[in-house]
C-alpha positions in Angstrom: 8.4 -9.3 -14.7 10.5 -8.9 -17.8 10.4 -4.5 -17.1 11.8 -5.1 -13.8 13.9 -7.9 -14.4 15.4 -5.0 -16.8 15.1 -2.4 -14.3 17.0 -4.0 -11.6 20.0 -5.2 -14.0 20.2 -1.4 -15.2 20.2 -0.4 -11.3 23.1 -2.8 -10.7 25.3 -1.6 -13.6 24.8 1.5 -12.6 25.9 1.0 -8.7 28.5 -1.2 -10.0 30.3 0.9 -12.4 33.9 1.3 -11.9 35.4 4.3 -9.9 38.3 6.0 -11.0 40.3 6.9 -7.7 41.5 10.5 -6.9 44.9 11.7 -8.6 46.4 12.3 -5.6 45.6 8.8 -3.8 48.9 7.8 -4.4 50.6 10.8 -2.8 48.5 11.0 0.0 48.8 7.3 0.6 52.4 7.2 0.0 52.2 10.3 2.6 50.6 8.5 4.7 52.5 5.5 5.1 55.6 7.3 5.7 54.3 9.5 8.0 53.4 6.1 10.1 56.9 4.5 9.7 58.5 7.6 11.2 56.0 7.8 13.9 56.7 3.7 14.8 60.6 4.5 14.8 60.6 7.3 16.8 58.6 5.7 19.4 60.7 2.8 19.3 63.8 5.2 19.5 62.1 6.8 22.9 61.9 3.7 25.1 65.0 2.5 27.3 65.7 -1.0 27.5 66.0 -1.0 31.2 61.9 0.2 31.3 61.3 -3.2 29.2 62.4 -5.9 31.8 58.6 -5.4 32.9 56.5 -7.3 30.4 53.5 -4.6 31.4 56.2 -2.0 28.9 55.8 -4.6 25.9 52.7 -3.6 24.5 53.6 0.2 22.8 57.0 -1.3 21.3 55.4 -4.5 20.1 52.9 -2.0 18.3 55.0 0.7 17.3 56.6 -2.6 15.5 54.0 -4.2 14.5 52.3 -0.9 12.5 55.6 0.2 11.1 56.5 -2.7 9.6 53.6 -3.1 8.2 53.1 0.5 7.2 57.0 0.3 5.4 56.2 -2.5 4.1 53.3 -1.3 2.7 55.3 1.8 1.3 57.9 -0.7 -0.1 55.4 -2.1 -2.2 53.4 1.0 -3.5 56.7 2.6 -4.9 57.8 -1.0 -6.6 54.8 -1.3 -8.2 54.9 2.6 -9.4 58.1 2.1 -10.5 56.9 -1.3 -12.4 54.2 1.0 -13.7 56.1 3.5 -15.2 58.9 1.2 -16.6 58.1 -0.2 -20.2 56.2 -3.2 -20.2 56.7 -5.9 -22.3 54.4 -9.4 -21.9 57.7 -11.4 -23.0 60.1 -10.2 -20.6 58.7 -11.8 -18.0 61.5 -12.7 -15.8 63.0 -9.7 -16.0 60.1 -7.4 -14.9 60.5 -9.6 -11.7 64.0 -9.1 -11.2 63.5 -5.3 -12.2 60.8 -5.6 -9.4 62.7 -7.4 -6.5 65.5 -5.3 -7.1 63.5 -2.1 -6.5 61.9 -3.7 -3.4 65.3 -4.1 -2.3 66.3 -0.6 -2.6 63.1 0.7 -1.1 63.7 -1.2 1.8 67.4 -0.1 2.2 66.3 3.7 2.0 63.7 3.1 4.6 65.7 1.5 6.7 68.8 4.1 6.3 70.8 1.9 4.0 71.5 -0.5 6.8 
């Protein structure tokens, strides 16, 4: 019982051994995701608000919302936490590695959203 008792914990560390992801995930993800919150506004841009007095019109709007807000917000926090990442990091400087961090979310949001 001992052999495969040894067996099956060797078979488990072996199919639970960490994964390092692609280089490129970050790209492609960050590709992605932009990709999507362009889509969502530019459907949002196409419909006239005369067509949405019917509530049967809701539905692509609400989803073309829905998605690209998720999707930017999504974006807003992969390049915070890049930038977080990249900067220095120092376990001390707690409070302002937050503020660092807020402040970038707030910039990312103001570039996605056309510096509105």
């Amino acid at each position: 019982m001992s052999e495969a008792a040894t067996n099956l914990e060797s078979l488990l560390r072996e199919a639970l051994a960490p994964v390092e992801p692609p280089e490129d995930l970050v790209e492609r993800l960050e590709g992605a995701l932009t990709s999507i919150t362009e889509m969502a506004a530019d459907e949002l841009e196409a419909w006239e608000l005369s067509a949405m007095r019917d509530p049967r019109n809701w539905a692509r709007p609400a989803a073309a919302l829905l998605v690209g807000g998720a999707a930017g917000a999504a974006l807003v926090l992969l390049r915070a936490r890049r930038r977080a990442q990249d900067a220095p990091a120092g376990v001390l400087d707690v409070r302002g590695s937050a503020e660092r961090t807020l402040r970038d979310i707030e910039r990312e949001t103001r570039r996605l959203l056309g510096g509105r």
